[in-house]
C-alpha positions as CSV (number, residue, x, y, z in Angstrom):
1,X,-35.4,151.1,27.4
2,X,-38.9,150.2,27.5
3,X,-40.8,147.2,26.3
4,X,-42.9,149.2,23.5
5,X,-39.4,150.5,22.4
6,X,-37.5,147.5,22.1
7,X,-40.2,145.5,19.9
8,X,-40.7,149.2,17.8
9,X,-36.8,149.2,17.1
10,X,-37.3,145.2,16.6
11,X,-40.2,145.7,13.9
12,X,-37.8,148.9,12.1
13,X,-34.7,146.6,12.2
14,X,-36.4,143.7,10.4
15,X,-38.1,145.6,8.5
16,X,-35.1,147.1,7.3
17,X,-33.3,144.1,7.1
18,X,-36.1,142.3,4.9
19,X,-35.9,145.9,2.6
20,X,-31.8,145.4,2.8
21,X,-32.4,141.8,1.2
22,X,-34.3,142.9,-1.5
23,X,-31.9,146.1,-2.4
24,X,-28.9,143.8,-1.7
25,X,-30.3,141.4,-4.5
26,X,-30.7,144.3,-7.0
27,X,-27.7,145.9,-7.2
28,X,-24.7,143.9,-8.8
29,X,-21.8,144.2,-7.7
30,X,-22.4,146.0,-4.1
31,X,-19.8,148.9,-3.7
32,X,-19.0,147.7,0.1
33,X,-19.2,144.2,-1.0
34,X,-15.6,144.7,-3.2
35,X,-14.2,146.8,-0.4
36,X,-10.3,145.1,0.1
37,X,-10.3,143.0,3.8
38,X,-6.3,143.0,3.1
39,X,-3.3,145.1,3.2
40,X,-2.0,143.6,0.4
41,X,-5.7,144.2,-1.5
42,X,-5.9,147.7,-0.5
43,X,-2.7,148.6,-1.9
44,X,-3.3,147.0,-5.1
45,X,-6.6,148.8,-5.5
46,X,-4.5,152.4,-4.5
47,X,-2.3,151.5,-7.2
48,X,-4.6,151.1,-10.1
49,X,-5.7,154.8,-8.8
50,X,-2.4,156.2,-8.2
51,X,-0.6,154.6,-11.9
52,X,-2.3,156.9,-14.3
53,X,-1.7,161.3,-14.1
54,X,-4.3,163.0,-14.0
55,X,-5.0,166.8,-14.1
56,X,-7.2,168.9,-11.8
57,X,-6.1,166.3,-8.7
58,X,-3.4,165.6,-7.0
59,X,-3.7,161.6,-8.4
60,X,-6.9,159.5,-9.0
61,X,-7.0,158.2,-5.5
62,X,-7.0,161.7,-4.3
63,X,-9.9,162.2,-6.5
64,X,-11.6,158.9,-5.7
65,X,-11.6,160.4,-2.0
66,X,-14.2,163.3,-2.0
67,X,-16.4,164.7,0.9
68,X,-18.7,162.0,0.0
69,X,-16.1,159.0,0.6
70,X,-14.8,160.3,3.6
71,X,-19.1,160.5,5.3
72,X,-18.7,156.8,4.2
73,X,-15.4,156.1,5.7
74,X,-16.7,158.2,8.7
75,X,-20.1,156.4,9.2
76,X,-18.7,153.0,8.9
77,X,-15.7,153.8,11.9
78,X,-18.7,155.4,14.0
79,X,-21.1,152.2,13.4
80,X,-18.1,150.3,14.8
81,X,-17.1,152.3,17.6
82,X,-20.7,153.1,18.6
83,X,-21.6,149.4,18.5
84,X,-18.4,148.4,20.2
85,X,-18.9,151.0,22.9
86,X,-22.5,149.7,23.5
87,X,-23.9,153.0,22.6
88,X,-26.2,151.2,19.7
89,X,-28.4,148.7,20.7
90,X,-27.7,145.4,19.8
91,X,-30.5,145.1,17.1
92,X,-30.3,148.2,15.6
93,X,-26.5,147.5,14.4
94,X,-27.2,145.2,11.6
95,X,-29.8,147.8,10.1
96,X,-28.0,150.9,10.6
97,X,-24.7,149.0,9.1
98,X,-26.5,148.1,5.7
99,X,-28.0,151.8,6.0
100,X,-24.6,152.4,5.6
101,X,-23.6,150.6,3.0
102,X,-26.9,151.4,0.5
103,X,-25.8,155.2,1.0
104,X,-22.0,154.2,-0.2
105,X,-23.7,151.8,-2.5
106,X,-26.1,154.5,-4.0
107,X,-23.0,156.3,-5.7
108,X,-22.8,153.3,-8.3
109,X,-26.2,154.3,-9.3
110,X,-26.2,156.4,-13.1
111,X,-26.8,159.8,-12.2
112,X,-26.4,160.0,-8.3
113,X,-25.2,163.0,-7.3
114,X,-22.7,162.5,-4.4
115,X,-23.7,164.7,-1.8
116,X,-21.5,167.7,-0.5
117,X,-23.4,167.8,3.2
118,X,-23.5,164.7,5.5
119,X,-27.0,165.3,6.3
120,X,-28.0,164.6,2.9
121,X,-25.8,161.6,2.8
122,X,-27.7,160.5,6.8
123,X,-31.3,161.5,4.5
124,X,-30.0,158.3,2.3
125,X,-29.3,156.1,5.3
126,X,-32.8,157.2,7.1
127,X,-34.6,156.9,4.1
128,X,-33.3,153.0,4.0
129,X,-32.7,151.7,7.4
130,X,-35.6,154.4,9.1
131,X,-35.2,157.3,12.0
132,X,-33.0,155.0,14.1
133,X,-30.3,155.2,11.4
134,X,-29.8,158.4,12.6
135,X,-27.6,156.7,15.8
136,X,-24.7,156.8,13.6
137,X,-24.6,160.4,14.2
138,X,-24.1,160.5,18.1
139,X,-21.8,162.4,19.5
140,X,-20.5,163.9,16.0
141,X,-20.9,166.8,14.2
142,X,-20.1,168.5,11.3
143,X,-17.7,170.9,13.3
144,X,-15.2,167.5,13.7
145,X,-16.5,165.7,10.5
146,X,-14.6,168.0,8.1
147,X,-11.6,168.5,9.8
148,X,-11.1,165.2,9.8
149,X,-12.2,164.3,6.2
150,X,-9.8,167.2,5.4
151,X,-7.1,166.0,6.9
152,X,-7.5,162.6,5.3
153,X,-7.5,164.3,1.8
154,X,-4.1,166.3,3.2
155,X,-2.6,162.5,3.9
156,X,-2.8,161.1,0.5
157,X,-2.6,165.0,-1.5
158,X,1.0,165.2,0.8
159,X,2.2,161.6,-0.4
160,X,1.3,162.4,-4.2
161,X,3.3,165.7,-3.6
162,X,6.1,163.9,-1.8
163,X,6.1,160.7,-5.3
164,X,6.5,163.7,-7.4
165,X,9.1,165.3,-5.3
166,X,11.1,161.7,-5.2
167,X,10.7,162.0,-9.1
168,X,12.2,165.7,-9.8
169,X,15.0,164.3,-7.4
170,X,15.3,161.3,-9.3
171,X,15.7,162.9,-12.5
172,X,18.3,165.4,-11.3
173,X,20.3,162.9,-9.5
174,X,20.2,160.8,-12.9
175,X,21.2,163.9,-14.6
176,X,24.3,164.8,-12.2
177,X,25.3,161.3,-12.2
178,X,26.0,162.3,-16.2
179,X,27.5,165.4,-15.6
180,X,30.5,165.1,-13.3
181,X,32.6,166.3,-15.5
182,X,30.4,168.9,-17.3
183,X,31.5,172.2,-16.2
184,X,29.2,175.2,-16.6
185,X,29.8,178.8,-15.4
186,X,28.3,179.6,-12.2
187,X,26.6,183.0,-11.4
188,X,26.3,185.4,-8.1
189,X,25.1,188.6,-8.2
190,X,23.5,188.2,-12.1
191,X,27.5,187.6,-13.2
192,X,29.6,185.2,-14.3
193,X,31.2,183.8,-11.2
194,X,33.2,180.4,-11.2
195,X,33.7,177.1,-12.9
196,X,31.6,174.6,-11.6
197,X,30.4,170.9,-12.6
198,X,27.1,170.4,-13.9
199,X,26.5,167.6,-11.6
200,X,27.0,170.1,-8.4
201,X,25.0,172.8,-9.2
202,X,22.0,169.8,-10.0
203,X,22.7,168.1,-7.0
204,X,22.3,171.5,-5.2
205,X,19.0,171.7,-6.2
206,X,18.5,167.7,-5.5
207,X,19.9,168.5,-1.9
208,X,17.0,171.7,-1.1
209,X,14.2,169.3,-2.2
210,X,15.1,166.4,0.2
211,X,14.8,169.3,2.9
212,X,11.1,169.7,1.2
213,X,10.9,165.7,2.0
214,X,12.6,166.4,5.4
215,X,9.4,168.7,6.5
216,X,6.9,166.5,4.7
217,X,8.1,163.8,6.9
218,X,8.2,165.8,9.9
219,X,4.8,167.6,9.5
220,X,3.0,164.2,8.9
221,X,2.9,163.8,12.5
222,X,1.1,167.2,13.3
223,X,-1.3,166.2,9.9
224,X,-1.8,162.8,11.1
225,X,-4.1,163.1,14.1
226,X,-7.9,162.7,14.0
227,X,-10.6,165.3,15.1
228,X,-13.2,162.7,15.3
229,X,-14.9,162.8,18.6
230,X,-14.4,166.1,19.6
231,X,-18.2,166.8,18.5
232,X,-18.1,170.7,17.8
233,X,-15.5,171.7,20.1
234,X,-16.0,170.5,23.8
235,X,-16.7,166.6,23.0
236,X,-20.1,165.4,24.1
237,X,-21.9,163.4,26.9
238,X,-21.4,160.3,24.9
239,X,-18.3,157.7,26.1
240,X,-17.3,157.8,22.3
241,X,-13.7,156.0,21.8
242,X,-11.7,158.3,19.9
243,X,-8.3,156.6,20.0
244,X,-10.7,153.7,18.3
245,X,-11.8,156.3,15.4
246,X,-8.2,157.8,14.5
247,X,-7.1,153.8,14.5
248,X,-10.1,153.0,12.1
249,X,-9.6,156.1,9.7
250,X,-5.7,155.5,9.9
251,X,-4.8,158.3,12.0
252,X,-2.1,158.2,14.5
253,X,-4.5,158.9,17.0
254,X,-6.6,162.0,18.4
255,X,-5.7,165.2,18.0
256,X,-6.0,165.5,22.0
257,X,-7.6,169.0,22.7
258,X,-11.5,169.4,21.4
259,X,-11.5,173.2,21.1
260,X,-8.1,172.7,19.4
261,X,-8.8,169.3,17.1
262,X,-11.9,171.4,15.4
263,X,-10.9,175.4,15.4
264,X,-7.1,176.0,16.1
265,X,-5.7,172.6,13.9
266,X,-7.0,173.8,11.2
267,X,-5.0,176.9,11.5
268,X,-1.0,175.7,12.2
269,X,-1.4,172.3,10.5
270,X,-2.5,173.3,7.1
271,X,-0.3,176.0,6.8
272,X,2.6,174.5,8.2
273,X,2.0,171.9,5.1
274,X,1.2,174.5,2.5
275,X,4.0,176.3,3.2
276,X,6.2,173.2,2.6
277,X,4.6,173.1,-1.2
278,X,5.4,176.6,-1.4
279,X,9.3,175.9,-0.6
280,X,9.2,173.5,-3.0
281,X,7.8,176.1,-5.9
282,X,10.1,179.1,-5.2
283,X,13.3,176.7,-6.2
284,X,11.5,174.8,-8.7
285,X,10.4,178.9,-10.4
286,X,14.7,179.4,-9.6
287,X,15.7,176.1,-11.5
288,X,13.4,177.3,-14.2
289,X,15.0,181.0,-14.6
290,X,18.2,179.4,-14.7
291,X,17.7,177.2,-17.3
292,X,15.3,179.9,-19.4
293,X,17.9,183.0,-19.3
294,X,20.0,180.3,-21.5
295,X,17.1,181.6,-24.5
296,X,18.2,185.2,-24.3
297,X,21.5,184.0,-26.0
298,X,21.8,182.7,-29.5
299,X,23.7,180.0,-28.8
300,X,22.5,178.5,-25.5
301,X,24.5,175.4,-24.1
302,X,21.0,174.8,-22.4
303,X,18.5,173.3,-24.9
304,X,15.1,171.4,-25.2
305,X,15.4,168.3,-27.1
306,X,13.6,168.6,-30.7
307,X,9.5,168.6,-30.4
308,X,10.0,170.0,-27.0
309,X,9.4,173.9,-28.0
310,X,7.0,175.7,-30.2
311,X,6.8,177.8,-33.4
312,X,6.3,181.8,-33.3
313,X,3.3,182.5,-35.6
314,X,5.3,185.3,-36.7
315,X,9.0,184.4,-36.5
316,X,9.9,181.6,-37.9
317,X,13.8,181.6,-36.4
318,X,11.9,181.1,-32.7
319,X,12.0,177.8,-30.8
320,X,10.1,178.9,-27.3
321,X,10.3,177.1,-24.0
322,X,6.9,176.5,-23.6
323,X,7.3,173.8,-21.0
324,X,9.7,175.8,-19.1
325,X,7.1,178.8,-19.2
326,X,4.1,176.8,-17.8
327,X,6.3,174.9,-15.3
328,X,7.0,178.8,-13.9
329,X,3.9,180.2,-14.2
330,X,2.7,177.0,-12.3
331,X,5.2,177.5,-9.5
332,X,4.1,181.3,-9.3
333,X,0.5,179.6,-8.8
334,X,1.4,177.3,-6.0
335,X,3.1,180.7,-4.2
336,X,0.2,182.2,-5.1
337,X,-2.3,179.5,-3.2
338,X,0.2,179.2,-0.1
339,X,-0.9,182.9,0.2
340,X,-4.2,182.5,0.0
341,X,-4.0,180.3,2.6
342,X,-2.5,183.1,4.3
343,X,-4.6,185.2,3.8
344,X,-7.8,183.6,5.0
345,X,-6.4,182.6,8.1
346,X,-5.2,186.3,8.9
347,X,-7.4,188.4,11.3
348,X,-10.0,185.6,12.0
349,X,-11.5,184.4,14.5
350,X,-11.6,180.7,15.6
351,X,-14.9,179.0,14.7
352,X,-15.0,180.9,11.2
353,X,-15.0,178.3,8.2
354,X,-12.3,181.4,6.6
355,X,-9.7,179.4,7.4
356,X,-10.2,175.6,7.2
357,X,-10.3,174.3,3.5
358,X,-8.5,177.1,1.8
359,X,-6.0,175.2,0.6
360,X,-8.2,172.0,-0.9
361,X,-8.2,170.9,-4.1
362,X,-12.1,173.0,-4.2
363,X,-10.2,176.2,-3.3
364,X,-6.8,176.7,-3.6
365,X,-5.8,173.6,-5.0
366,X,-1.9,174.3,-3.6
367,X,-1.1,170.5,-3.5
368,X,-2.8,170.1,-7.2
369,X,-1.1,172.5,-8.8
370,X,2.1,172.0,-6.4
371,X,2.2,168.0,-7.9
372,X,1.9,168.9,-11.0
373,X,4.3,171.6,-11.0
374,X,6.7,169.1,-9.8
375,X,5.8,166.7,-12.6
376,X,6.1,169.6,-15.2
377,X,9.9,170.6,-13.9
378,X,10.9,167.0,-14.1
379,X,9.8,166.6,-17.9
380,X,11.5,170.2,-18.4
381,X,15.0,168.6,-16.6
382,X,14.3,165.4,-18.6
383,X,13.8,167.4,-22.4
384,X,17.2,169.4,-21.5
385,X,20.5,168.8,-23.3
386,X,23.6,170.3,-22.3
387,X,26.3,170.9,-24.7
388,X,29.3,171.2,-22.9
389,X,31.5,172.5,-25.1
390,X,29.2,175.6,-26.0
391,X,29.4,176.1,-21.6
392,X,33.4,176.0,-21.9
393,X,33.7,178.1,-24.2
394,X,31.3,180.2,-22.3
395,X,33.2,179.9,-19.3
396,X,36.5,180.7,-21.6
397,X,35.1,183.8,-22.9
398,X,35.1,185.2,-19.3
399,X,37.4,185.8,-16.4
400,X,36.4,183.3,-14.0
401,X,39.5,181.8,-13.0
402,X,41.4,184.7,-12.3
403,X,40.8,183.9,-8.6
404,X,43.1,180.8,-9.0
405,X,46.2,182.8,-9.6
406,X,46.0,184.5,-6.7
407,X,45.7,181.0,-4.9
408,X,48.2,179.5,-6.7
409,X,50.5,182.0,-6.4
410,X,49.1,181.7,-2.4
411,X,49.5,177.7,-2.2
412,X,52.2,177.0,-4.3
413,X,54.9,179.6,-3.7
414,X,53.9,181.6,-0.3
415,X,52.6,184.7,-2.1
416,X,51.0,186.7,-0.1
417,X,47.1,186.6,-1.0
418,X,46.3,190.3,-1.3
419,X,49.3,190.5,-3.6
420,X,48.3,187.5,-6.0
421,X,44.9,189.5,-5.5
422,X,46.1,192.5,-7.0
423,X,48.4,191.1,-10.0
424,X,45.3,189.0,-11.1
425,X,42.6,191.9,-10.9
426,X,45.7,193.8,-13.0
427,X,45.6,190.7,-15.8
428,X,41.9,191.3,-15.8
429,X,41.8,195.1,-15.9
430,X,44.2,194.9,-19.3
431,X,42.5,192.4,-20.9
432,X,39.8,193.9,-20.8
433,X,40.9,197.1,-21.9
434,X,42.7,194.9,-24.8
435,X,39.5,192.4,-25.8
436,X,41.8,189.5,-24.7
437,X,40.4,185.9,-23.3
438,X,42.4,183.8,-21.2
439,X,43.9,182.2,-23.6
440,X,45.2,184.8,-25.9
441,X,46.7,186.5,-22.7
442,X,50.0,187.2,-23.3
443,X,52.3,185.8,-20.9
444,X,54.9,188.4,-21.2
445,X,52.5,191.1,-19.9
446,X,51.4,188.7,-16.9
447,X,55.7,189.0,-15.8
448,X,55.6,192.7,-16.3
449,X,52.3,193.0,-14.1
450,X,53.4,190.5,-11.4
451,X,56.3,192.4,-11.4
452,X,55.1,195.7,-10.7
453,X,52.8,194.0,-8.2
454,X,55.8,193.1,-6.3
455,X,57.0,196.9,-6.1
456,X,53.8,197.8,-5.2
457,X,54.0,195.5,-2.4
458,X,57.8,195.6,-1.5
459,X,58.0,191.8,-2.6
460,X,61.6,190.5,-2.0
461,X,61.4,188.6,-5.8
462,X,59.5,190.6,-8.2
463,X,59.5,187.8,-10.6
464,X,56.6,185.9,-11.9
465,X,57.4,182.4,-10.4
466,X,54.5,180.8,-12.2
467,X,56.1,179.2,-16.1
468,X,54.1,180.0,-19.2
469,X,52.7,176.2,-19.0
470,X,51.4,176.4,-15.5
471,X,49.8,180.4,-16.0
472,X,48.1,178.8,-18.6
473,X,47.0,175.5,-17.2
474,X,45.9,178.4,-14.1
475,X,43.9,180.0,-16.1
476,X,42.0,176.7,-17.5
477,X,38.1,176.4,-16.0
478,X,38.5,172.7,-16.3
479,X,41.4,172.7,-14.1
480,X,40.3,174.6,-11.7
481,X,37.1,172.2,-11.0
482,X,39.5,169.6,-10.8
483,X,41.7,170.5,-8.4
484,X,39.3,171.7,-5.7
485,X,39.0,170.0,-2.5
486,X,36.7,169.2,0.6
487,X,33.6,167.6,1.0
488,X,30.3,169.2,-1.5
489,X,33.2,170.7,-4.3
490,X,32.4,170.9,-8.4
491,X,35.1,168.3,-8.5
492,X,34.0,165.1,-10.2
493,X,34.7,162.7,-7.4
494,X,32.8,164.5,-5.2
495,X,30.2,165.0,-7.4
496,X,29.7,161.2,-7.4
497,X,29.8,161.0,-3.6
498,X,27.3,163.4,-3.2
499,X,25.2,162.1,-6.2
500,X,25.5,158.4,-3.8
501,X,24.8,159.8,-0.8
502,X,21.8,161.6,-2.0
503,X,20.7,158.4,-4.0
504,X,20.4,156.8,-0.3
505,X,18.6,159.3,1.2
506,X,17.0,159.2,-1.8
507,X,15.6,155.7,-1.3
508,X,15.0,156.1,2.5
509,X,12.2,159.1,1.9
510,X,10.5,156.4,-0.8
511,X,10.3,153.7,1.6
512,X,8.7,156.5,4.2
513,X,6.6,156.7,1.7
514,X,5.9,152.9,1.2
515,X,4.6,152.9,4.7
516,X,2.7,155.9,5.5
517,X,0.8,154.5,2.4
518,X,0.7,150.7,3.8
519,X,0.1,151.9,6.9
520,X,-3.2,153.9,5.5
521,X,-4.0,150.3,3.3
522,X,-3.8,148.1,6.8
523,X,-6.1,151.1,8.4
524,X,-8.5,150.8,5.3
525,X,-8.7,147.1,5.6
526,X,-9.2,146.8,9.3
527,X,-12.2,149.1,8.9
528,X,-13.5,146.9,6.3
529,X,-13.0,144.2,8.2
530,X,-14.8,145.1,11.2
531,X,-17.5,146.8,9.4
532,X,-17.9,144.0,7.1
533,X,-18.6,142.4,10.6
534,X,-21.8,144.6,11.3
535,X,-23.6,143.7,7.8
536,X,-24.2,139.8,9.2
537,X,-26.0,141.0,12.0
């Protein structure tokens, strides 16, 4: 560098330094100047962001987090990296560090518009700390830039999704742990199938959304790695550090390839994680039928609590679902995103901006709507009440059990099952024809069916060898989720294993959690730390 450049950049970096002062002493408090320097601080401050729901974001640290944080959170890493790597001059780092911080510190300002485009937000730092500000942009562009200010709004966007998918679980889990020994017809083919408990068929449900927490888990690693660095696609001629970048923006590390951080990641990884959301939406829209088909009867043993539906402005016997019908049309919306995502990814080529931000909260909004869908179906789950004596009766209004006689016939006294089989479809075919429940069978007809079974089959004892007491006990739905066996059975004490063991795994995918979000708090602090660093100089 020559000796006419050195005292130019000298006279710009005092220059900007005396200008610094004087800005630094007019605005009260500085924006960078409250940044946390501590795990522990950084957390707290996420917290105060994360307490409070909000609509139209994912949380209010997702919101806090814009395109115009992330240049912030970009340019201070860079300023470190490029000053640690020798690549800015010595006595241009102060200046182009509080350049920096007056272009964060500007969005305090009433009115400021936060910009959209990093070269506005480099205008800002220019503008303050002069052409040499400009540094902070070597090496970059805006080709890696978004990706990876994308993918950090994908971290915290996939750990709100993951709180509120720990919630839902948390509430059915609660729920099952009340309903052991609830039992509630179950249905296959649209039909009135078997007893089951309550507490199964809700830890059912609890055990398809811990897969949804399985993937989240597993895709965080794919999510999780910068593009910084890679410039547009084929890195630069600059010796940036970009294992110091991902460290300093809490990534993992670099996403390795440069044609693949900032054209091809943006493909897999985003719709590896929106499909995940989607997963999530198609059994929370199930859940949602299965509890709303309860309305088409008159006497539901699913119900909302009182306040929880509304009037019809014509009918005055209605009491709709409302919740229930906005947590499903919700869930058709997430599907709906995850397809647009599809959608714009399909038949481009790489380097086209089709693909890369279809799924932000700008766009598609799949993990905005996908959070609060999940918060929706976990107040629905919460304002149910089940009368189980309206679902026995259901379940005794039906044939259900029929299937146990054969068994016990099977079990108990070596029947042949394709003989119990046929008696019980018998009992079933003339009760039918007679309008008679279970419990009104007559047990006289069930001796002269089982024994014309018998005949039919050549059995060597044609006669019934269940008692009147046990045929009825048989028949009783209650009974028969009693006496199953085996691990994941409707039977009440292995309802309450299940409910234990899915408690604990429960647990485990909060405290994953914990640490993806301390780990992004110690990443946030060390930044701050080490930026902090630059300011004095």
């Amino acid at each position: 560098m020559s000796t006419s450049s050195v005292l130019r950049r000298s006279a710009a970096a005092a220059a900007g330094a005396l200008y610094w002062m004087g800005v630094a002493h007019a605005q009260t408090p500085a924006i960078v100047a409250s940044h946390c320097t501590s795990r522990e601080a950084c957390l707290t401050q996420a917290a105060k962001l994360l307490a409070p729901p909000v609509r139209g974001a994912t949380s209010g640290l997702a919101r806090s987090q814009d395109n115009f944080y992330w240049f912030g959170r970009i340019n201070m890493a860079s300023a470190v990296m490029l000053t640690e790597q020798k690549i800015i001059p010595p006595e241009l780092v102060g200046p182009i560090a509080r350049g920096v911080a007056h272009a964060i510190d500007e969005a305090a300002k009433p009115g400021f518009v936060r910009p959209t485009d990093v070269l506005v937000t480099e205008k800002i730092i220019t503008d303050f700390a002069g052409p040499d500000a400009s540094l902070i942009h070597t090496g970059r562009s805006r080709q890696d830039m978004h990706p990876t200010l994308t993918l950090g709004q994908l971290r915290v966007e996939m750990l709100d999704f993951a709180d509120a998918l720990a919630q839902l679980r948390q509430q059915l889990l609660d729920m099952a742990a009340r309903h052991a020994e609830t039992f509630v017809p179950a249905y296959t083919n649209g039909v009135q199938a078997m007893p089951i408990s309550y507490g199964q068929y809700l830890l059912a449900f609890a055990d398809a959304f811990g897969r949804d927490g399985m993937r989240l888990r597993q895709a965080w690693a794919r999510v999780n790695r910068s593009p910084l660095g890679a410039a547009v696609l084929a890195n630069s001629s600059w010796p940036l550090d970009r294992a110091r970048l991902a460290e300093l923006l809490g990534f993992d590390g670099p996403a390795t390839n440069s044609y693949d951080a900032t054209q091809i990641n943006p493909f897999d990884v985003a719709l590896e994680v929106v499909n995940i959301a989607g997963s999530a939406a198609l059994r929370v829209g199930a859940l949602m039928q299965d509890v709303h088909v309860q309305y088409h009867q008159t006497r539901p043993w699913l119900l909302l609590a009182p306040g929880r539906t509304y009037t019809s402005s014509a009918m005055p016997q209605k009491a709709n679902p409302g919740i229930i019908q906005n947590t499903r049309a919700l869930a058709s919306d997430v599907v709906a995103s995850v397809q647009q995502v599809v959608l714009r990814e399909h038949n481009v080529t790489p380097g086209m901006i089709d693909y890369k931000y279809s799924w932000t909260a700008a766009q598609g909004g799949t993990f905005v709507k996908g959070a609060q869908m999940l918060r929706d179906a976990s107040d629905v789950m919460a304002s149910l009440r089940v009368d189980a004596q309206r679902s026995l009766e259901e379940l005794e209004s039906d044939w259900t059990t029929s299937m146990e006689l054969a068994e016990t016939l099977q079990r108990e006294h070596h029947v042949p099952f394709r003989v119990g089989h046929h008696f019980a479809s018998e009992i079933v075919i003339y009760a039918r024809e007679h309008k008679l429940l279970p419990k009104a069978f007559p047990y006289g007809e069930a001796v002269r069916i089982y024994a014309e079974a018998g005949k039919l089959y050549a059995v060597a004892d044609p006669k019934l060898p269940l008692d009147e007491a046990t045929f009825r006990r048989t028949l009783s739905p209650e009974n028969m989720v009693r006496t199953r066996v085996g691990i994941g059975g409707p039977q009440p004490a292995e309802v309450r294993r299940m409910q234990a063991e899915a408690r604990q795994a429960l647990d485990a995918d909060r405290a994953w959690i914990g640490e993806r979000r301390m780990g992004l708090a110690d990443a946030e602090a060390k930044l701050n730390r080490a930026f902090a660093g630059l300011l004095t100089r």
